[in-house]
N, CA and C of each residue as an Amber inpcrd file, in Angstrom:
protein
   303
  -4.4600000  90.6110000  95.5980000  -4.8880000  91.5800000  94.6250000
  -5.8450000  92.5530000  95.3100000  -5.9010000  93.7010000  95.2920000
  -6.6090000  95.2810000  95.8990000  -7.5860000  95.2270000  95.2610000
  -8.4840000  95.8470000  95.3440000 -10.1150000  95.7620000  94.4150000
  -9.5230000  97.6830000  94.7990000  -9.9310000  98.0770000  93.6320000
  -9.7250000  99.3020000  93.0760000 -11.0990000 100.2340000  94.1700000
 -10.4100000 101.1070000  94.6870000 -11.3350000 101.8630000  95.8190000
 -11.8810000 103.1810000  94.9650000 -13.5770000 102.8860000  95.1670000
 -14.6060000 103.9840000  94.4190000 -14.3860000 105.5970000  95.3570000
 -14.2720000 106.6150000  94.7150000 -14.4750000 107.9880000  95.6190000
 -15.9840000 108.0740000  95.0460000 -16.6170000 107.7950000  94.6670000
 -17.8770000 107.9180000  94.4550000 -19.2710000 106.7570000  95.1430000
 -20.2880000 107.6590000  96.0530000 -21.0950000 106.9090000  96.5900000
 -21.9110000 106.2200000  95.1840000 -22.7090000 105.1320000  95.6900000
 -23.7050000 104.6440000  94.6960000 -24.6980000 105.8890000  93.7580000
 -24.9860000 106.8820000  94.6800000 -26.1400000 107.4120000  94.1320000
 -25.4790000 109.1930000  93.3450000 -23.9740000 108.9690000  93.9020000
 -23.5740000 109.8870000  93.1200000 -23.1050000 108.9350000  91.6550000
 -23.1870000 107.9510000  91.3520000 -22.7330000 107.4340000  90.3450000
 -24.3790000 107.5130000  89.4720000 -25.0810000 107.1340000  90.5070000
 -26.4580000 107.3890000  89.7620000 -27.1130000 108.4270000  89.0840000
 -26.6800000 108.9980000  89.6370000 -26.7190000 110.7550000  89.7400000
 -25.9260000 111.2880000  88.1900000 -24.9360000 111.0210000  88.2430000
 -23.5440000 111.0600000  87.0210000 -24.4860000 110.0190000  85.6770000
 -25.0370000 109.4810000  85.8730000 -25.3630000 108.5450000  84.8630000
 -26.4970000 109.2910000  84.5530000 -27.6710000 109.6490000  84.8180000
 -28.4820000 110.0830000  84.8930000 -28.3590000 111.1250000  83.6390000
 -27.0600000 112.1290000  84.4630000 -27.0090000 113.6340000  84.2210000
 -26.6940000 113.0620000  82.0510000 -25.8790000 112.0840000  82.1220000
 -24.8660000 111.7720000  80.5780000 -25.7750000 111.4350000  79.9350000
 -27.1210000 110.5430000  79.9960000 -28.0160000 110.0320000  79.6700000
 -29.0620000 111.3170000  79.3010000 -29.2920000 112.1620000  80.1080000
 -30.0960000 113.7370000  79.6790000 -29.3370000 114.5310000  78.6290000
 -27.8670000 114.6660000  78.9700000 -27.3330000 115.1760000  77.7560000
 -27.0780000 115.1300000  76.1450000 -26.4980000 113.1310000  76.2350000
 -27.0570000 112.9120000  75.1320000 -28.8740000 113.1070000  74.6220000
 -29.6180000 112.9260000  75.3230000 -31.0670000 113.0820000  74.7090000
 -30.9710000 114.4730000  74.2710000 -30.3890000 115.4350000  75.3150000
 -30.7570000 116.6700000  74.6230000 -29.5110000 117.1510000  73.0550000
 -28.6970000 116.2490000  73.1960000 -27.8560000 116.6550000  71.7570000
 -29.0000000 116.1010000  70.7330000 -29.5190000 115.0610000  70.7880000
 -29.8300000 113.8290000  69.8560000 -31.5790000 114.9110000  69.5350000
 -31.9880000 115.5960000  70.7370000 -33.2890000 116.7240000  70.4050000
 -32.8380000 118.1080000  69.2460000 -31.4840000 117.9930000  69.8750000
 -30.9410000 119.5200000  69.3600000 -30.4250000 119.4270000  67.6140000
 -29.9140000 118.1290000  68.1400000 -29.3730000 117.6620000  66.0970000
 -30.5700000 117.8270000  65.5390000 -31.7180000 116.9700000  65.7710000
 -32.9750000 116.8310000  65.0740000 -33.7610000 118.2320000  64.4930000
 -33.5670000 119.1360000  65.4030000 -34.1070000 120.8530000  65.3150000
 -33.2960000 121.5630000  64.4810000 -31.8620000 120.9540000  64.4410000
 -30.7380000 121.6780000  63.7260000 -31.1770000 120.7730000  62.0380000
 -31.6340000 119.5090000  61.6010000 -31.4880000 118.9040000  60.3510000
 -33.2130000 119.5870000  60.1910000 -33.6340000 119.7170000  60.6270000
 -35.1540000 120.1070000  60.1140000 -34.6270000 121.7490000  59.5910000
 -34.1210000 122.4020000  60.1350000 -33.9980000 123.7380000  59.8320000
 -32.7240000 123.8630000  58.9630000 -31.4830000 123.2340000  58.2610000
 -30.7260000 122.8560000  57.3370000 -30.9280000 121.8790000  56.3570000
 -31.1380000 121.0980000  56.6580000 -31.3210000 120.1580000  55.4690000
 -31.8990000 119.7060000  54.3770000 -31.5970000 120.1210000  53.0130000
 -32.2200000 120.3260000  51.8760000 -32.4170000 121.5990000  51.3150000
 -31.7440000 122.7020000  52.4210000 -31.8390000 124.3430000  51.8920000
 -30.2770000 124.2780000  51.2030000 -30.6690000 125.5460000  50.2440000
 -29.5880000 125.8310000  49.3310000 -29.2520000 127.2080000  49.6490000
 -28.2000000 127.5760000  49.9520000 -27.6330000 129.0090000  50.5490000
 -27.7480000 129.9480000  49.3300000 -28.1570000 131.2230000  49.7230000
 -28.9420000 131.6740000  48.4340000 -27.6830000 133.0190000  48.3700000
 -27.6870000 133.1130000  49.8230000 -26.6900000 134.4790000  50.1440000
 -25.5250000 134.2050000  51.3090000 -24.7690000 135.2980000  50.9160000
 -23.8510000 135.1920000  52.5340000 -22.8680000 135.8920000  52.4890000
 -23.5650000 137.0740000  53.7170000 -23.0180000 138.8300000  53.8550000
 -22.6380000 138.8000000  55.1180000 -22.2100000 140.2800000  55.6530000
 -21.6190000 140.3600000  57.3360000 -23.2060000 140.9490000  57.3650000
 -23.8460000 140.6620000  58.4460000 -24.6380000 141.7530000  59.3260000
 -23.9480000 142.9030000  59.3900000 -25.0290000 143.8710000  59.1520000
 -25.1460000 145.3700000  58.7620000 -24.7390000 145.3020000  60.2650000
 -23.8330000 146.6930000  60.3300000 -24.0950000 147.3000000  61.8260000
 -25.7620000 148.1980000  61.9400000 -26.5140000 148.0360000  61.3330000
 -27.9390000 148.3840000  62.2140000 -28.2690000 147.3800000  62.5740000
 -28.3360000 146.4370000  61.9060000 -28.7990000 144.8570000  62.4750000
 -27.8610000 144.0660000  63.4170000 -27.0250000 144.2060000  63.5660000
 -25.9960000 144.2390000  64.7920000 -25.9230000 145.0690000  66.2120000
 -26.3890000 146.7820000  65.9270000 -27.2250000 146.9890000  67.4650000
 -28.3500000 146.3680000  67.3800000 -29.2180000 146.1080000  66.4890000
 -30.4000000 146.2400000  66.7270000 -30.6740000 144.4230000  67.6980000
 -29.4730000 143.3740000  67.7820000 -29.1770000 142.3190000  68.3430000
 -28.5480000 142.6000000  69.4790000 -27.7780000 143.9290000  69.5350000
 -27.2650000 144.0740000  71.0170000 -25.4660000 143.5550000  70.8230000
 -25.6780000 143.3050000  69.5140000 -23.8740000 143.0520000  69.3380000
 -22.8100000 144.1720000  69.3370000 -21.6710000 143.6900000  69.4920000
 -20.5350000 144.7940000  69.3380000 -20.0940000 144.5940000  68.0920000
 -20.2420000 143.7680000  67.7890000 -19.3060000 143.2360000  66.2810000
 -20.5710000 142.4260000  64.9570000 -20.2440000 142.1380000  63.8820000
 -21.2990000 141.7290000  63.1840000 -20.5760000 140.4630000  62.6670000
 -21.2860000 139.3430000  63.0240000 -21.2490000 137.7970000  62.1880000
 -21.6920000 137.8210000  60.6000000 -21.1680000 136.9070000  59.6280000
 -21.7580000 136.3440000  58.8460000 -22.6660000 135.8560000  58.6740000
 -23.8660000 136.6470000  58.2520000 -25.2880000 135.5660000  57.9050000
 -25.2560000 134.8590000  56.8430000 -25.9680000 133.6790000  56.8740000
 -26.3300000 132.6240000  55.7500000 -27.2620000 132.7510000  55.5910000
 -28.3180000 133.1870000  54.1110000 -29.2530000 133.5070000  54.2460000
 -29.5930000 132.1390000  52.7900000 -30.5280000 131.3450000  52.9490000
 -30.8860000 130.3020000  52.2700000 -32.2930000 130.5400000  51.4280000
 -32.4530000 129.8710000  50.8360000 -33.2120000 129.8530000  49.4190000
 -34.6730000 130.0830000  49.7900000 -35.3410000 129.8120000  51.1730000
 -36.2550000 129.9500000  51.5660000 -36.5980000 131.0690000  52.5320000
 -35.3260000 131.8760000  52.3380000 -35.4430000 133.2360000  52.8020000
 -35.0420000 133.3150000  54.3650000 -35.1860000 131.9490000  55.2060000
 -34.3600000 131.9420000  56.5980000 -33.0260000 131.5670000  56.3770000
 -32.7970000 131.9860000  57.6530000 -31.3210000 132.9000000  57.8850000
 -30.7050000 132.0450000  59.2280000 -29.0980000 131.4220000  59.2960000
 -28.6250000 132.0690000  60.9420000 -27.0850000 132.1930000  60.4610000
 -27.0220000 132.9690000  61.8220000 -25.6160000 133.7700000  62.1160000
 -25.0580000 132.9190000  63.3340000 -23.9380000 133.0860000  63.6960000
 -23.1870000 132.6740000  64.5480000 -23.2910000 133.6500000  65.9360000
 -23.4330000 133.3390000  67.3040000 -23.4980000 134.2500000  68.0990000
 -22.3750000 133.1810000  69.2420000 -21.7510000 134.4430000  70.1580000
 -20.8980000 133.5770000  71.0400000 -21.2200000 132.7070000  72.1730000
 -22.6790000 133.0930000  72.2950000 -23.0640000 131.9490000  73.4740000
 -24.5120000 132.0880000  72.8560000 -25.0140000 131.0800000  74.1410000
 -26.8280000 130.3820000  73.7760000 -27.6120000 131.9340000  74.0150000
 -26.9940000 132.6220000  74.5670000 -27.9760000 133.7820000  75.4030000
 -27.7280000 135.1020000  74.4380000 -27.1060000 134.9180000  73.2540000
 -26.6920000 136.2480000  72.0860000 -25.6920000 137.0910000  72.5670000
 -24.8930000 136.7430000  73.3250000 -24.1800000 137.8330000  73.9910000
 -22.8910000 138.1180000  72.6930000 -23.1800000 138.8200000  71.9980000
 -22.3490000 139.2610000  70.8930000 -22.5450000 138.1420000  69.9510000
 -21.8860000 138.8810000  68.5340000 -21.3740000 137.9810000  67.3610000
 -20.2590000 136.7270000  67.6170000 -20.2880000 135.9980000  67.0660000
 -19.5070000 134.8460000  67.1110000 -19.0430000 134.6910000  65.3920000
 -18.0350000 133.9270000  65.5470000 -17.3110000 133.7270000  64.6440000
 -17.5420000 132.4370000  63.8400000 -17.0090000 131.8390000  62.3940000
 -17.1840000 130.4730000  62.1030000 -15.9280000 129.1600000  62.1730000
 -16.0530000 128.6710000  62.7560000 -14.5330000 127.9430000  61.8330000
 -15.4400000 127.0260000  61.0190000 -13.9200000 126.6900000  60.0410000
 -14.3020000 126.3780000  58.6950000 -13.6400000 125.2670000  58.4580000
 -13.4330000 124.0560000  57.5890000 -12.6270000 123.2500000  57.0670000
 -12.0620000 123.4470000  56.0710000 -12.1350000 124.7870000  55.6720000
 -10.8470000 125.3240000  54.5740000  -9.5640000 125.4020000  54.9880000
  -8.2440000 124.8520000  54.5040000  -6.9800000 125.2060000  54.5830000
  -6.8670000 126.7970000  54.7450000  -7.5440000 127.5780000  53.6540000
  -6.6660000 128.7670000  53.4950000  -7.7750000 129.7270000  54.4350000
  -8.8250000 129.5160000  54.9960000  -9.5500000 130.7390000  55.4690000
 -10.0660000 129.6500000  56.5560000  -9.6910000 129.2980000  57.9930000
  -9.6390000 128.2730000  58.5640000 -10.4700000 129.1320000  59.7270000
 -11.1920000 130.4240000  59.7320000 -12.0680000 131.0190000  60.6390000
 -12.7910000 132.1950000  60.0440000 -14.0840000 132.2700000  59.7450000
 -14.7710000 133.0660000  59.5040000 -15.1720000 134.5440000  60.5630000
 -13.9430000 135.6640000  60.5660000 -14.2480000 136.4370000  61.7610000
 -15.7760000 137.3600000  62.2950000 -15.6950000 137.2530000  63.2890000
 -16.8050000 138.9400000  63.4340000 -16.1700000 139.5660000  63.0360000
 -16.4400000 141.0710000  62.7700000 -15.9460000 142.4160000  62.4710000
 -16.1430000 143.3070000  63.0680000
């Protein structure tokens, strides 16, 4: 019987473990920041961003804001760094993506 041959040194496995172990912590930081700032708000509104408030973000296109009962707000953007509007998907059958415009 062959004993199954590693392409990975010890400390790149260490290394790999390490990295999965930081990631989950940082989802498990990021959920926590995401339920403090959702949870228990009641959506009060929900419009496209104005195109003034869309340059005034540096977008080409304008997302859907959710604007909640306590008067904060978020929109969808396509990456971490705002680089344009982003879109929603949805778990509706009939409207299965909320577009930019």
């Amino acid at each position: 019987m062959s004993q199954k041959k590693s392409f990975q040194t010890e400390e790149e496995h260490a290394a790999l473990k390490k990295w999965q172990e930081e990631q989950e912590s940082n989802r498990t930081a990021w959920a926590t920041e995401a339920r403090k700032i959702l949870v228990g708000r009641t959506i009060a509104a929900v419009r496209y961003m104005t195109e003034e408030e869309a340059a005034d973000s540096d977008f080409d296109s304008s997302p859907i804001v959710i604007i909640f009962d306590d008067g904060s707000y978020i929109f969808p953007m396509r990456d971490d760094e705002g680089n344009d509007a982003g879109a929603l998907a949805t778990s509706n059958e009939d409207t299965p993506t909320l577009p930019v415009i």
